[in-house]
N, C-alpha and C positions, 0 to 999 in steps of 0.2 A: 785583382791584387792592388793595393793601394803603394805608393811606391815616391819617391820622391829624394831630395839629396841639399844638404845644407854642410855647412862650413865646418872641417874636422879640424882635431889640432893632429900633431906630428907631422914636420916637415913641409907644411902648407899646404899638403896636399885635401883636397876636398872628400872627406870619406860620407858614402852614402848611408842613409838613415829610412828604415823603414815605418810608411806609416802603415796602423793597423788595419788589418781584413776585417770584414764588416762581421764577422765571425766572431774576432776577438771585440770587437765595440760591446757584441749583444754578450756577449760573455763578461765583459768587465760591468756593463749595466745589470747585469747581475746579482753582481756579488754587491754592487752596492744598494740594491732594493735587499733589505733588513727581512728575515723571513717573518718578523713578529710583524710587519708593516701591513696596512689596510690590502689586502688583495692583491697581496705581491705577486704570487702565479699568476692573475688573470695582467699583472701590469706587465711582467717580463713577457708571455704569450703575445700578446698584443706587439709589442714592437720586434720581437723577433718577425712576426709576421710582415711590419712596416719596413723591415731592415732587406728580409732576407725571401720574400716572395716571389724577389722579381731576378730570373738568374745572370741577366747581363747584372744586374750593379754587382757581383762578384769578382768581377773584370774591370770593372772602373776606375781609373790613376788619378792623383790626384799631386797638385804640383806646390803646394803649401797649404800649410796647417788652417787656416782661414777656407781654404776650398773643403776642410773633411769639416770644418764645423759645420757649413752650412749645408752641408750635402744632408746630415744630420736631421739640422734643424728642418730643412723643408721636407724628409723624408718622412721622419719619425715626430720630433717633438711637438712640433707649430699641428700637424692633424691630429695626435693623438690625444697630447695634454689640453685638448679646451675645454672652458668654462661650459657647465651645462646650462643654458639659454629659460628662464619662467615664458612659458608663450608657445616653444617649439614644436606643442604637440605630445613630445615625450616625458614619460614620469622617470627622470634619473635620480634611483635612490642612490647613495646614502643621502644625497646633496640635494635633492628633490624631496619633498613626500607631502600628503596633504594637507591645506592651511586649517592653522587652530592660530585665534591672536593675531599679532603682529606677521607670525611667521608662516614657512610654506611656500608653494606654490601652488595657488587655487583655479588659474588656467590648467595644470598640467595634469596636477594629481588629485583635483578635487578638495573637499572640505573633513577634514575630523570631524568624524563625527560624536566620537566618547570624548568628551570633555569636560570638566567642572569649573561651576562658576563658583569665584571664592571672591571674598573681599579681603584685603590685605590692611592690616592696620600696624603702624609703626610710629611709637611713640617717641622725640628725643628732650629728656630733660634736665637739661644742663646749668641747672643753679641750684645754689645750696651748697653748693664742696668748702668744706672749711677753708682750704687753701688755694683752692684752683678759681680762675675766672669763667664765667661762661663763655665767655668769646674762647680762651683757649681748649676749654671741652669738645668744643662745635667743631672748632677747626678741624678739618679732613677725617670730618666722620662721614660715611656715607654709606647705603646699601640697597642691598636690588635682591629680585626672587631668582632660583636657579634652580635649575635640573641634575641633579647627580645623576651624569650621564660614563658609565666607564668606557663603553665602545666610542665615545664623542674623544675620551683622553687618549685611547690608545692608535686613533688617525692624528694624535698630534695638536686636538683640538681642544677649547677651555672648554669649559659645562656653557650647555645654554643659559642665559639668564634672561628674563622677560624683557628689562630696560637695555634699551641700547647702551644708555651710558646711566651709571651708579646716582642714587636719587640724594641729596643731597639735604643739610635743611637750615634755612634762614630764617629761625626764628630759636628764641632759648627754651622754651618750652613749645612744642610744637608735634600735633597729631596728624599723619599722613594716611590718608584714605584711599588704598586703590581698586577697582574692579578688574580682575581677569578670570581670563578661563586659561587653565590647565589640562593637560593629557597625563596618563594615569604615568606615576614615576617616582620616585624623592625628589620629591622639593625639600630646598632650603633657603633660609633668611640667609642670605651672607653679609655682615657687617662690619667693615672694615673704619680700626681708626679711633674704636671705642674703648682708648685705655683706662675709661675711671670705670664703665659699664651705666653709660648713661641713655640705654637705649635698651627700650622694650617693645614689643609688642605681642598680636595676636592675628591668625587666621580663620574667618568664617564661610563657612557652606554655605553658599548661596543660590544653592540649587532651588531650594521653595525661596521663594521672595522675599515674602513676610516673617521669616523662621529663620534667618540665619541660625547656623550650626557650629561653637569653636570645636577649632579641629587640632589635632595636636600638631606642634609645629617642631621642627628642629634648627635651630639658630648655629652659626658658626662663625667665630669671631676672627676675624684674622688681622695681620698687619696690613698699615695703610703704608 
């Protein structure tokens, strides 16, 4: 029983306050893991376990609020919630799987093997507007390739996109050339920033070398 006593009002007498059984802890961690959430049963399972394995901590008192956080913290959260480690040995999917590109972990879970070489071509050309400057065209236009990934939205996460950070371009007319390999999905151009629509391009198969292939692409514009 967790159990403890702080300063009451009426008459100055000091009335006691109960803190909660590790019972109610795992029960209020609960109801706050979302059932739509990534593998909410296997997260609540798990720290129930963490919480309530051991039958002495059921008996455990505790004499301020800072002694049940940390009782907490070193019981449950600090071993349960850690980063999964590239190198460990282990392949933890979802956050693990194997490298294609930049991404992955090619220690853990080895190499993609289905994957398509594409060349990405992305054209920005920003002169000519009866009214408009190129400099102000240019300004905070930029874009990157992504994955339309729903299961990546529904853990709370953005879509993958190839570039770490959004490609940018310093020149008024200016052709951007890139090579990667993709794993089979919706891709899409996302470009953000382009309110006159001064930004085109195209994707090629580059699987035969000599034979690039355009492939159809889907673009989506959005604010910068």
């Amino acid at each position: 029983m967790l159990a403890a006593r702080s300063r009451g009002a009426g008459r100055g007498v000091a009335a006691p306050i109960r803190f909660p059984t590790n019972e109610e802890v795992v029960k209020a961690l609960q109801e706050r893991v979302e059932a739509s959430s990534f593998q909410s049963a296997g997260v609540v399972a798990t720290l129930r376990r963490a919480l309530l394995d051991d039958p002495s901590s059921n008996s455990l008192t505790f004499s301020s609020e800072d002694q049940v956080l940390a009782y907490i913290g070193n019981r449950a959260v600090r071993p349960v919630f850690t980063d999964p480690v590239c190198g460990d040995g282990q392949c933890e999917a979802p956050w693990e799987f194997p490298a294609w590109g930049p991404f992955g972990c090619r220690a853990d879970c080895g190499v993609q093997p289905n994957v398509t070489h594409v060349l990405v071509a992305v054209t920005g050309d920003f002169v000519g507007h009866a009214t408009l400057s190129p400099r102000l065209l240019m300004q905070g236009v930029s874009w990157n390739l992504c994955l339309d990934d729903a299961q990546r939205r529904k853990r709370g996460e953005t879509d993958l996109c190839w570039f770490e950070e959004d490609q940018s371009f310093s020149q008024y007319q200016e052709t951007q050339i890139q090579s990667v390999s993709l794993v089979p999905g919706s891709w899409y151009v996302r470009v953000l920033g382009d309110f006159a629509g001064r930004v085109s391009g195209a994707i090629y198969d580059a699987t035969v070398e000599n034979a690039p292939q355009r492939m159809t692409v889907q673009v989506r514009l959005e604010a910068a």
